[in-house]
MDAnalysis code that builds the backbone (N, CA, C; Angstrom):
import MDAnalysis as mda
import numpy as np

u = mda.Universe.empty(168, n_residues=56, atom_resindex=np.repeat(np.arange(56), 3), trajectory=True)
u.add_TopologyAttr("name", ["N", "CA", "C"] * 56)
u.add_TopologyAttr("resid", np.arange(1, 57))
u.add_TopologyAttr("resname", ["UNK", "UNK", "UNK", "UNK", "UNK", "UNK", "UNK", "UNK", "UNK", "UNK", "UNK", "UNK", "UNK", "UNK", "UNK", "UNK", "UNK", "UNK", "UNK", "UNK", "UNK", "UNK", "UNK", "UNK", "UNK", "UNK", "UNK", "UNK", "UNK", "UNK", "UNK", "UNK", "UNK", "UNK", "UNK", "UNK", "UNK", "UNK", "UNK", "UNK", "UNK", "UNK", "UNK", "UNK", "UNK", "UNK", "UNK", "UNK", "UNK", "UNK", "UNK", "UNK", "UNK", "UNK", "UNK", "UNK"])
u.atoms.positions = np.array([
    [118.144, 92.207, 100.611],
    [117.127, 93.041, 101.198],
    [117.745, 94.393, 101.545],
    [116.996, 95.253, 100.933],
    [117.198, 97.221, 101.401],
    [116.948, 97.651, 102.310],
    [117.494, 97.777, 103.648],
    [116.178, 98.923, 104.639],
    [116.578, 100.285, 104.717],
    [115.781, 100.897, 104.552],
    [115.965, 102.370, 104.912],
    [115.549, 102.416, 106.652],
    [116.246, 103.342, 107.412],
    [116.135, 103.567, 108.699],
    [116.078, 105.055, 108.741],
    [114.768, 105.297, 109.309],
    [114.559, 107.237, 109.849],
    [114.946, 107.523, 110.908],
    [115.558, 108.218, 111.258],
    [115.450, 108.909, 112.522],
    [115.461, 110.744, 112.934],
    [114.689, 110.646, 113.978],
    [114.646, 112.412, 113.743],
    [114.334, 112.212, 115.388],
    [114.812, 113.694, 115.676],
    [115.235, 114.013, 116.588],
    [114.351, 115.519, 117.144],
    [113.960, 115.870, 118.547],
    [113.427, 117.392, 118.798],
    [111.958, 116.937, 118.745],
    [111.231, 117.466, 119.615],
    [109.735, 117.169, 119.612],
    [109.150, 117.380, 118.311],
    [107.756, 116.522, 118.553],
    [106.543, 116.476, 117.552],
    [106.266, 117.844, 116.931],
    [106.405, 118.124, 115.968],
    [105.998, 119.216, 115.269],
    [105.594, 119.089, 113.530],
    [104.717, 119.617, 113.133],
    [103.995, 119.590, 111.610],
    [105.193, 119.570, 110.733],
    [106.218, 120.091, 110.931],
    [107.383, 119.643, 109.809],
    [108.044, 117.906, 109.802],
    [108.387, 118.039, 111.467],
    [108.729, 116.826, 111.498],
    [107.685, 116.084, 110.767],
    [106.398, 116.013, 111.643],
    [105.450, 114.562, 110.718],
    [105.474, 114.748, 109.939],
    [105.226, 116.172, 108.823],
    [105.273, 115.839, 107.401],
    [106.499, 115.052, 106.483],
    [107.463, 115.598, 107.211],
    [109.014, 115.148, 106.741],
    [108.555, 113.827, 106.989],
    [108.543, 113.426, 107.862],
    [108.649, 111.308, 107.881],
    [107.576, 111.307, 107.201],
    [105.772, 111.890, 106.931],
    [105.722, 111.295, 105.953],
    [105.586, 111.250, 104.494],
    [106.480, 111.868, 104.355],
    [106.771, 112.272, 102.912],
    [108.175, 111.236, 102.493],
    [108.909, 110.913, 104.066],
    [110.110, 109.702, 103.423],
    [109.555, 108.299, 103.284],
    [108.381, 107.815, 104.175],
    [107.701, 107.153, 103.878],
    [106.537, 106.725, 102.557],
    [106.475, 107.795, 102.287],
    [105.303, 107.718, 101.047],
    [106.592, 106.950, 99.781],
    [107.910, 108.066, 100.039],
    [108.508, 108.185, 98.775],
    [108.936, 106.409, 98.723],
    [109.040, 106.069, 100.096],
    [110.099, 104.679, 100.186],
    [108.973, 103.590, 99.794],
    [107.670, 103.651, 100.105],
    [106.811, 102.632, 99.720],
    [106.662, 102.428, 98.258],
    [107.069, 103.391, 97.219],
    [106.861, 103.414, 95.910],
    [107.687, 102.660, 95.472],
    [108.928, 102.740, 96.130],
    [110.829, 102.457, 95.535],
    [110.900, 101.356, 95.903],
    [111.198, 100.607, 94.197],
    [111.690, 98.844, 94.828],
    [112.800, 98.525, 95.153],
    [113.694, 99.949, 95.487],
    [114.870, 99.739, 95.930],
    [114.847, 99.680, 97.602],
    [113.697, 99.949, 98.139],
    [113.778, 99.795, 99.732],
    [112.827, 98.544, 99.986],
    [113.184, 97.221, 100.806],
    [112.153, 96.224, 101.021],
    [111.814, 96.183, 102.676],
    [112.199, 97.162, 103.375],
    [111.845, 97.458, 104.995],
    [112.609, 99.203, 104.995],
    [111.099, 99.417, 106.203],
    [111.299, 101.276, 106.270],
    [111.210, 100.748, 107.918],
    [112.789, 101.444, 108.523],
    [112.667, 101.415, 109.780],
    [112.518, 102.649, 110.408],
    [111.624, 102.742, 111.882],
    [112.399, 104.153, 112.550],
    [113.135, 103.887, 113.714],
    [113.971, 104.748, 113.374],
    [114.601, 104.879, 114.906],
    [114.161, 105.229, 116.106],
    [113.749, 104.172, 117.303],
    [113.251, 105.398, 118.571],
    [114.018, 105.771, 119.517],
    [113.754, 106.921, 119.605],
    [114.567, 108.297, 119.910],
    [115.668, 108.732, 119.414],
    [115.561, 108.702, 118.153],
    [116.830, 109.383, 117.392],
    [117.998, 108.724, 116.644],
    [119.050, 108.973, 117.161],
    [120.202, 108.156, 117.363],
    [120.318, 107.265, 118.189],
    [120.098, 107.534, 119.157],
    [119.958, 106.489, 119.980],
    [119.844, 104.959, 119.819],
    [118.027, 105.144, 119.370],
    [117.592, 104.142, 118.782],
    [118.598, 102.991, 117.705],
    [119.276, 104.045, 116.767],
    [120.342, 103.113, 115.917],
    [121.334, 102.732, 116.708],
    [122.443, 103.319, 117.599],
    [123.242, 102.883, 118.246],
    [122.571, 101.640, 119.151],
    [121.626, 102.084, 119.786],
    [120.575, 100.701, 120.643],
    [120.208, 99.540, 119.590],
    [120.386, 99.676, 118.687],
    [119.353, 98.971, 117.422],
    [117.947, 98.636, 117.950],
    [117.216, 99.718, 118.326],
    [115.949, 99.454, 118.812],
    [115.243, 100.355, 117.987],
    [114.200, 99.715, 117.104],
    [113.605, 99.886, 115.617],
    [111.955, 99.550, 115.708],
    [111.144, 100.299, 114.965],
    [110.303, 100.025, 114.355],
    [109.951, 99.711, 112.983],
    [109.047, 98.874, 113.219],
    [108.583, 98.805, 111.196],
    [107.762, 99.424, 110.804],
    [108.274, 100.682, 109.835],
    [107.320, 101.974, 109.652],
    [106.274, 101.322, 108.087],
    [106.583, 100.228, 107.551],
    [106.369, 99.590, 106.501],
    [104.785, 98.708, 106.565],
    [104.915, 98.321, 107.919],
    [103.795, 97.464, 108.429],
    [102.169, 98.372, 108.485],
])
């Protein structure tokens, strides 16, 4: 199993959402990813391993 994990960082803004979802669109196509995680709050989130399933 593949997961891709996002994380982004700096308030809500039209680049950010477009950016995640444009990594999302690309990762739902690719049978090389079988879970799209995000990170919440950043780095953090990965060092915490505290994740969402952006896939669901």
């Amino acid at each position: 199993m593949k997961n891709l994990v996002v994380a982004q960082s700096g308030g809500p803004t039209a680049v950010i959402n477009a950016t995640l979802v444009g990594v999302i669109e690309y990762a739902m196509k690719s049978p090389k990813v079988d879970r799209i995680l995000g990170a919440k709050n950043g780095i953090e989130g990965i060092l915490e391993e505290n994740f969402v399933d952006l896939k669901s």
